[in-house]
C-alpha positions as CSV (number, residue, x, y, z in Angstrom):
1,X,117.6,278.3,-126.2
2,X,119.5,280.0,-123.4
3,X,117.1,282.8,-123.6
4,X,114.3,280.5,-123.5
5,X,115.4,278.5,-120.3
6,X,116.2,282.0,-118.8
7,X,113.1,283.2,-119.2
8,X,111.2,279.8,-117.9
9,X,113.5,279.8,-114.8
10,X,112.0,283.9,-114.3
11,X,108.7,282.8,-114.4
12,X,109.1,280.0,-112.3
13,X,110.9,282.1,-109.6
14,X,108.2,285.0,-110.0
15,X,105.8,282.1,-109.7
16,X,107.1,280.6,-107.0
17,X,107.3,283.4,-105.0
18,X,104.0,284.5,-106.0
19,X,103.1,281.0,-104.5
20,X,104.7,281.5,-101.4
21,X,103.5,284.7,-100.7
22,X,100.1,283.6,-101.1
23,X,100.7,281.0,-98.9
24,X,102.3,283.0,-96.2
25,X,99.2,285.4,-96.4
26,X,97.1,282.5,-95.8
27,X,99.1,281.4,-93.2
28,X,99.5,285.2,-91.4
29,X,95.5,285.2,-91.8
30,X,95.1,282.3,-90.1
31,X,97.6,283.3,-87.3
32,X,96.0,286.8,-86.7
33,X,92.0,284.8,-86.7
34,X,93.6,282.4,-83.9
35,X,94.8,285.4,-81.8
36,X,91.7,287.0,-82.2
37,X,89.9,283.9,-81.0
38,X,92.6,283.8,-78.3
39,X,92.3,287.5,-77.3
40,X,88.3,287.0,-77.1
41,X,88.9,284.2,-74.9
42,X,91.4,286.2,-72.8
43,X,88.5,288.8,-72.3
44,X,85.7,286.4,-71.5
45,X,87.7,285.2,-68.4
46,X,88.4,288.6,-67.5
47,X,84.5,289.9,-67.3
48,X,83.6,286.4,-65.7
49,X,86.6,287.5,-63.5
50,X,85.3,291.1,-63.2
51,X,81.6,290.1,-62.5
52,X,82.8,287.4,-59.9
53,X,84.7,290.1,-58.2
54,X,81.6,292.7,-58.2
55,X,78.8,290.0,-57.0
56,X,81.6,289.1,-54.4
57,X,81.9,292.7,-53.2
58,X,78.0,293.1,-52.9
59,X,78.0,290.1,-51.0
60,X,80.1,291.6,-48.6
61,X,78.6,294.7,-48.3
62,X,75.7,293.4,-47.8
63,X,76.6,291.2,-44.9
64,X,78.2,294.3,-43.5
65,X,75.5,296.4,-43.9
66,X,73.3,293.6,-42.5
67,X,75.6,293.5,-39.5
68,X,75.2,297.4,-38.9
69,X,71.3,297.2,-39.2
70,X,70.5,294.5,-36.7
71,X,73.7,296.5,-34.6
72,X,71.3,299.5,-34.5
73,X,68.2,297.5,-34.3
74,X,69.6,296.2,-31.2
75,X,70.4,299.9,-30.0
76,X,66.8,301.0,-30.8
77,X,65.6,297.8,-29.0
78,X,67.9,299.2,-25.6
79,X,66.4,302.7,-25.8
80,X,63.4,301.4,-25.9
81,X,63.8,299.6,-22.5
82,X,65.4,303.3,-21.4
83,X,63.0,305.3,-22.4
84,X,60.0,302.9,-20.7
85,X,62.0,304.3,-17.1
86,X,61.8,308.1,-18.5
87,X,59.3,310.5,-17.0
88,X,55.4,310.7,-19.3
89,X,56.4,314.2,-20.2
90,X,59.7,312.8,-22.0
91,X,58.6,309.5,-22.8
92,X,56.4,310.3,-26.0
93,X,58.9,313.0,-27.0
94,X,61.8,310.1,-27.5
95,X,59.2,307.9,-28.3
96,X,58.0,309.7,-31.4
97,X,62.0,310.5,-32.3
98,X,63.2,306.9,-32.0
99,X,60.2,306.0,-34.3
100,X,61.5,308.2,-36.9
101,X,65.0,306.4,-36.5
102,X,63.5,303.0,-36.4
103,X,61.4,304.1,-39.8
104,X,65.2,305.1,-41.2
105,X,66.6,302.0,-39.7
106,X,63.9,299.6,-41.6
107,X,64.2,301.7,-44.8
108,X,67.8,301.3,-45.2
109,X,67.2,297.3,-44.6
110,X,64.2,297.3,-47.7
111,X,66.4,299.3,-49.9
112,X,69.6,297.1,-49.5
113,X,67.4,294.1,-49.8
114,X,65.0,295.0,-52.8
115,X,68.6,296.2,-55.0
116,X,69.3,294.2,-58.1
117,X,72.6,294.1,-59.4
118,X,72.6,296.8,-62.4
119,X,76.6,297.7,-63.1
120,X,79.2,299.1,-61.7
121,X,77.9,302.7,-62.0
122,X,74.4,302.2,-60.1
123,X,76.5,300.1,-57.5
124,X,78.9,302.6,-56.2
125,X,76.1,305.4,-56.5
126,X,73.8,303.1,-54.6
127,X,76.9,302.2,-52.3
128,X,77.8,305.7,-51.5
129,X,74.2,306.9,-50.8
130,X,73.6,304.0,-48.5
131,X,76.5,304.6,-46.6
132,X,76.2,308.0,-46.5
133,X,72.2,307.3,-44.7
134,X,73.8,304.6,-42.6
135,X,76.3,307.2,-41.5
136,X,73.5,309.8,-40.7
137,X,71.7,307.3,-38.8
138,X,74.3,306.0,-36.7
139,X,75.4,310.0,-35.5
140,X,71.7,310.4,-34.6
141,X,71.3,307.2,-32.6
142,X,74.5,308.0,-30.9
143,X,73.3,311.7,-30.2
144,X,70.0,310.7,-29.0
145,X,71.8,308.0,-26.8
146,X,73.6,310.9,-25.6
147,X,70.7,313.2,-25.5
148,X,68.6,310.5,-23.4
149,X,71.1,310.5,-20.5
């Protein structure tokens, strides 16, 4: 009889803890699936975050850039008036150079205009090659301002 109720009080033990562990397994499951869920939340925010940021950046280089255009439209606009006082001989020389820039100018505008957002990559390409034109365009107003004296 001793035996007997031993070996019942074994098997209820082994059971019981088989019970438990089952339980807790369920339990550890359901834990790790609701920081999953959490964790995929957590990184939702952060691209809405991150794609906040970089539509906030374009925005301001664009503004910026927009600034700088109609900044060297209005420089082209006063070498124009310059070059209207400048001798015929010299007149169609600058003339014909401050086309070329003007051209420049109005290409830049289209081509930060006509860009659509396509990543992070092809923005900072596109950024660095605009600014890189803008650059080149302001040294050759400024030279030819120079040049025109």
């Amino acid at each position: 009889m001793k035996k007997m109720i031993f070996n019942l009080a074994i098997i209820a033990f082994v059971a019981g803890t088989m019970l438990t562990a089952c339980q807790s397994s369920a339990k550890k499951v359901e834990n790790a699936e609701n920081n999953l869920q959490d964790a995929k939340e957590k990184v939702d925010v952060a691209k809405q975050d991150l794609n906040q940021a970089m539509r906030d950046s374009i925005q301001q280089f664009r503004k910026e850039s927009e600034e700088k255009i109609a900044a060297q439209e209005k420089s082209i606009a006063e070498f124009k008036a310059r070059i209207a006082k400048e001798k015929m001989k010299n007149r169609a020389k600058y003339e014909k150079k401050l086309a070329q820039l003007e051209q420049k100018n109005s290409d830049l505008k289209k081509s930060l205009d006509e860009y659509n957002e396509e990543g992070k990559d092809k923005w900072d390409a596109f950024k660095i090659k605009f600014n890189h034109d803008m650059d080149n365009l302001g040294k050759a107003l400024k030279g030819f301002f120079v040049k025109g004296k």
